[in-house]
N, C-alpha and C positions, 0 to 999 in steps of 0.2 A: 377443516384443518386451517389453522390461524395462517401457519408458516409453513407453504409451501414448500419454499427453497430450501430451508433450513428447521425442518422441524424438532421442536422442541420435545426433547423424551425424558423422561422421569423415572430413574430406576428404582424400585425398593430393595431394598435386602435386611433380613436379620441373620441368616444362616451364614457360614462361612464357605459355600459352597462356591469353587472355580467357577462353575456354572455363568456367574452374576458379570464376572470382569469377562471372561471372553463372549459371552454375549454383549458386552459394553463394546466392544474392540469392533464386533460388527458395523453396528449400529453408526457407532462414528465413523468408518472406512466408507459407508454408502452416505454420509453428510449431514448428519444430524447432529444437533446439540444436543449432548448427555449430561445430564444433571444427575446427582446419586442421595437418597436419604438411606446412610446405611451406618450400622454400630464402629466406633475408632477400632485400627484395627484391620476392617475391613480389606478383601482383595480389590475393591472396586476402588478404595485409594491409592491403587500404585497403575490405574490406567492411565498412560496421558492421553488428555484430551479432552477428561472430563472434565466439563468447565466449572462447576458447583456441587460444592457434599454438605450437605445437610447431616445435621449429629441427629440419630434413632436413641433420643434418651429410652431407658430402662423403666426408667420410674413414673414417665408419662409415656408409654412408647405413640401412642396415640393418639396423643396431642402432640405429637413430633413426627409424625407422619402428615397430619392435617396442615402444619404450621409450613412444615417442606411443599406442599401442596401449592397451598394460595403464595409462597414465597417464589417459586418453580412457576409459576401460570405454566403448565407443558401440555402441548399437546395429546399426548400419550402418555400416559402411566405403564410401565411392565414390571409388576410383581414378579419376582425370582424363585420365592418360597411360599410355601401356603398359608402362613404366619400372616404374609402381608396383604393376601388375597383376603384372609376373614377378616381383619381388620377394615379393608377398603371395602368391603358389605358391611360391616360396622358402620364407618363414615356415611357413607352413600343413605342411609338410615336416618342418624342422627343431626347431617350438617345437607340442605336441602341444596345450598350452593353449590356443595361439590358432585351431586347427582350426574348432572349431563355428563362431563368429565370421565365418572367412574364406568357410569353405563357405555357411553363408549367405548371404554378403554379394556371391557369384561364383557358384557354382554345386557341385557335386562336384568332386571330385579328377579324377574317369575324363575329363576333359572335359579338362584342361592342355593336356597332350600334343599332342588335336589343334586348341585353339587358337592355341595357341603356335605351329603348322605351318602355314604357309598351305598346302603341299602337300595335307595332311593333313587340312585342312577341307574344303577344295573338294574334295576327292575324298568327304568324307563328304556335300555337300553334291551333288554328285553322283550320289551313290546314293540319296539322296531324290527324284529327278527336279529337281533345282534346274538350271538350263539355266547351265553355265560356260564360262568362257573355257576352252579346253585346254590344261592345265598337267602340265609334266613335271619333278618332283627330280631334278637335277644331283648326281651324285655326283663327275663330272670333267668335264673341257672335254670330255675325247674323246664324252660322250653328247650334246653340242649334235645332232650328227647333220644331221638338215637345215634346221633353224632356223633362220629368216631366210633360207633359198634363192630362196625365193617371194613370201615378205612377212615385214613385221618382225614382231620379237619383242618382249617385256618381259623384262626379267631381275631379278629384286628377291634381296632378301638378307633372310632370318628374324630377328626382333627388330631391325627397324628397323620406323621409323612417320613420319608426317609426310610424306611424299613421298622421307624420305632411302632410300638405299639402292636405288634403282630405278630404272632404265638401259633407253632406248629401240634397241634395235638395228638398220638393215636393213639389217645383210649378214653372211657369215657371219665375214667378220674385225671388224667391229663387235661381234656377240656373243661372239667369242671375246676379244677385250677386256676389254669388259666383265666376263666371266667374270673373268678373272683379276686385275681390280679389286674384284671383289665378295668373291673367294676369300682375297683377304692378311687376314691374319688384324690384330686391333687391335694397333698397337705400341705400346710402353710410353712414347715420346715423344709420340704424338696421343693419348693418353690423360691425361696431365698438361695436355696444352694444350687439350681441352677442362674439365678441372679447370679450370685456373687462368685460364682466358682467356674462355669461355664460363657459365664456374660453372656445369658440369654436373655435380651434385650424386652421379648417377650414372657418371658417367667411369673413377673409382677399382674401384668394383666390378662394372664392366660388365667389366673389363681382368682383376682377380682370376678372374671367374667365365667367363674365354670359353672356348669350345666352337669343333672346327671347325666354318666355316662354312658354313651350309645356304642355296642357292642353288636358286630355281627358273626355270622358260623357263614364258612365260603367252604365250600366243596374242593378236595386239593385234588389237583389234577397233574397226574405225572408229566413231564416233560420238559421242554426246555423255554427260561423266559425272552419274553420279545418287546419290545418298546416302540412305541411312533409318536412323533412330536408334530406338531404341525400348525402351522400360519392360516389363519382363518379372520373371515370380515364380515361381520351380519350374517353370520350363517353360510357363509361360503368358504369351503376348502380351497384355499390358494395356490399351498405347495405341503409336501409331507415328507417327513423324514424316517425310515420303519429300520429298525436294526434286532438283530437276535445277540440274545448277550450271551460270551464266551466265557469271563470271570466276573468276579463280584465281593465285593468287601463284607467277604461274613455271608453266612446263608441269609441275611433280611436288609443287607447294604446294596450302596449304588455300586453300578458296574462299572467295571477299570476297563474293559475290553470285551468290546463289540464287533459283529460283522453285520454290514449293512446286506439289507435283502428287499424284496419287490415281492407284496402279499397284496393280494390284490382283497381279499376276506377283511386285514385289518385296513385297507385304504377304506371299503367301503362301510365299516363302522364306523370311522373318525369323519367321512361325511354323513350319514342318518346322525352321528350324536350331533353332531357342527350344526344343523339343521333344523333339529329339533329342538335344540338349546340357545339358539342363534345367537351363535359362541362369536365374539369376538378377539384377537390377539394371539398367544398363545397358549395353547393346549397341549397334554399328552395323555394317551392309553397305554396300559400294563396288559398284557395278555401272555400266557403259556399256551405254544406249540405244542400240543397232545403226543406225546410217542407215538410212534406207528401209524400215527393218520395225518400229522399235521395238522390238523383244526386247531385255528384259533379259539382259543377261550380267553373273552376278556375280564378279566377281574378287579382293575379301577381304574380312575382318572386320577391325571395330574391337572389344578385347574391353574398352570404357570408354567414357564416355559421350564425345559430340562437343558441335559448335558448337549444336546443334539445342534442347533440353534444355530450356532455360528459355525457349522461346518460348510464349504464349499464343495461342493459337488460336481463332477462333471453335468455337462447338460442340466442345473439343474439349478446353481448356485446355491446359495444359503438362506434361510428360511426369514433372517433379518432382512435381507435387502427385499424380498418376495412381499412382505409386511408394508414397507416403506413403499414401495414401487405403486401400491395399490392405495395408499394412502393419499397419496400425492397424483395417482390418475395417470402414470405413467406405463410402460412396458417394464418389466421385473429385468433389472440390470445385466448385461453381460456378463459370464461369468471369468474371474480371472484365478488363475494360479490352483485350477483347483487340489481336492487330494487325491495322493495315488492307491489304487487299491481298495479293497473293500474292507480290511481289517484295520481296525481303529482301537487303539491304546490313547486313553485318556491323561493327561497329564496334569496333575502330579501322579493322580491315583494310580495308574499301573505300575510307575516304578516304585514308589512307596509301600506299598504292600506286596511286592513281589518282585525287585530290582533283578532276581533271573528267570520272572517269566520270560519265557521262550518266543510269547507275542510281540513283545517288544523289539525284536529284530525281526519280526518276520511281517508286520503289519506298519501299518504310517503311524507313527507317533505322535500325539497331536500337543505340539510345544510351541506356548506362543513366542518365538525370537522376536516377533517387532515390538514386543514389550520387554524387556530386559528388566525395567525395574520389578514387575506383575512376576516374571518368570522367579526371579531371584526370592520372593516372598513365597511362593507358594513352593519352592524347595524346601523353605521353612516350618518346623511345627505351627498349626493355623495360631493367632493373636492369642486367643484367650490358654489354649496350652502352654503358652512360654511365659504367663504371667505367674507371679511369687504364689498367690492367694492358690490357684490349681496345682503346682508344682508341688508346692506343701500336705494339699489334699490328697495327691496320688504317692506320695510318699507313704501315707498309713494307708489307704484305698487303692491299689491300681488300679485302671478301668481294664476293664474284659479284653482279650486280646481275642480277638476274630482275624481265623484264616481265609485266606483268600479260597473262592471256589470255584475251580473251573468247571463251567458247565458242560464242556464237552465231553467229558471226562466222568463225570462224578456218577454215581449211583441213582437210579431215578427216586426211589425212597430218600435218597438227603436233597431232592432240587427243593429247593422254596419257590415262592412262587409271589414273594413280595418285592423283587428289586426293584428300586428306583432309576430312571433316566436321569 
């Protein structure tokens, strides 16, 4: 590491995800210099402190990642969303200069392949005794086979994230559906209109660079979902952060409201994968709490950090400064001001999709005040929502209105089992 004192961090973002600026807020609190390549707009532009923002053109998004790169010389690289993790195994590929860098900042090369696969994880995950959902790659409809004969299935799609791309089925013409919604390949008109209507910065080259599409069947397993995020170095488990989630934006959205918990099953999966992947930065796992037994069941990786990140913790601090402390060869910082309680309402998300859930006063609300400008924008409909070109479009189209779903609550045939951290 160049810059002991002051290390130099490089954040990506395409998504508009909270996530990105309060994990920035960390980072800078424990003494780092933040630099951001992220689309106008962005939440990571209303942090102060960030010293440089690099613009994530649309239309070269990666040549504007590269360019933010060798401009940034950082330290560390931390990709936010998964968008910007395939693209940095892109790079890492194509430009031989930014190798060391990426591999540092990710882990090795041999590891892509089966990140990037959830097929391919979980089965490696798998052969470490890691207890999974039972998951089968689709190469055609005709392998559904007996899926959803008995009980439903999951059907998700490779390189998606966020809840997108992942389909509940019980029956076997529901998954066969499904399948062949997952299977259409991107066409060149949803791919401009997520450009130009979403500003997803990615769109352009998600469309250049597709690949047919990889389709798995995941075994649905009743119960409640759970998340753990965690700080890792060369294949060492640093610190971890494990929460079970309470509510959820939509049965296939990220969660507004979690309660943190101490699973010792998921701690000892996120170190065999950390290990065997010799994962560096951050990482998360999705897994579902089985009814009535508790077992974890893991059902995929996040290969970037989540919502979890910049929380403080008693005895335990935040999973940023745990990162940095280790970087730098130090002891993992005191921990100051942590939070109260183990119930945690995400902010904006819990108030905006549910201003009277009940969580909301009964758990720690997690509102960044030392940002007031960050706070005041993410009040806000996110960037590309408030813009003419989407305003116009959802006036003839609305987008789908998904309710909030409390998992404590809810029926075990409606839990999904794809929330995002």
């Amino acid at each position: 590491m160049k810059n002991n004192d002051r290390p130099v961090v490089l954040f990506g973002a395409t998504m508009w995800w909270p996530l990105s600026a309060r994990l920035a807020t960390a980072f800078i609190r424990h003494g780092c210099r933040v630099l951001a390549v992220c689309p106008t707009g962005h939440p990571l532009r209303f942090v102060r402190g960030v010293e440089r923002l690099y613009p994530y053109d649309g239309f070269d998004s990666i040549g504007a990642l590269k360019k933010a790169i060798a401009a940034a010389r950082p330290d560390l690289i931390v990709p936010c969303d998964d968008g910007v993790v395939w693209q940095l195994h892109s790079l890492r590929a194509s430009s031989p200069e930014l190798r060391p860098l990426i591999e540092y900042s990710l882990g090795p090369p041999e590891m892509y392949s089966i990140i990037s696969s959830r097929g391919a994880m979980l089965q490696a995950a798998s052969e470490l005794g890691i207890r999974i959902a039972a998951t089968q790659a689709l190469a055609s409809e005709d392998e559904l086979g007996d899926w959803c004969t008995a009980a439903p299935a999951v059907l998700k799609l490779d390189g998606t994230w966020g809840g997108k791309g992942v389909e509940i089925a019980h029956s076997p013409v529901e998954a066969l559906e499904s399948f062949r919604r997952l299977a259409t390949p991107l066409a060149a008109g949803l791919a401009w209109k997520r450009f130009l209507i979403n500003r997803d910065v990615l769109a352009v080259w998600s469309w250049r660079n597709r690949e047919t599409p990889r389709i798995t069947v995941q075994q649905f397993i009743q119960g409640h979902p759970a998340n753990t995020m965690f700080a890792c170095w060369q294949g060492e488990v640093l610190s971890i952060v494990t929460v079970e989630v309470i509510c959820a934006q939509g049965a296939t959205g990220a969660a507004t409201v979690v309660r943190l918990i101490q699973n010792a099953e998921i701690a000892e999966a996120a170190r065999l994968l950390a290990r065997r992947l010799m994962l560096s930065g951050f990482h998360g796992l999705d897994f579902v709490l089985e009814s009535g037994t508790g077992a974890a069941y893991l059902i995929e990786m996040n290969p970037r950090c989540t919502q979890l990140g910049h929380l403080r913790l008693p005895d335990q601090g935040d999973l940023a400064g745990v990162l940095i402390a280790k970087l730098r060869g130090e002891d993992p910082p005191a921990q100051d001001d942590p939070i109260t309680g183990n119930t945690i309402a995400f902010f904006p998300q819990a108030f905006s999709w549910n201003p009277q859930n009940p969580y909301l006063h009964r758990g720690y609300h997690d509102v960044p005040w030392e940002e007031p400008g960050l706070l005041r924008e993410l009040l806000r409909q996110s960037w590309p929502e408030r813009q003419w070109r989407a305003r116009l479009y959802h006036s003839f189209r609305p987008p789908p209105q998904e309710e909030e779903v409390n998992f404590d609550t809810v029926l075990p045939e409606h839990v999904d089992q794809s929330c995002q951290s």
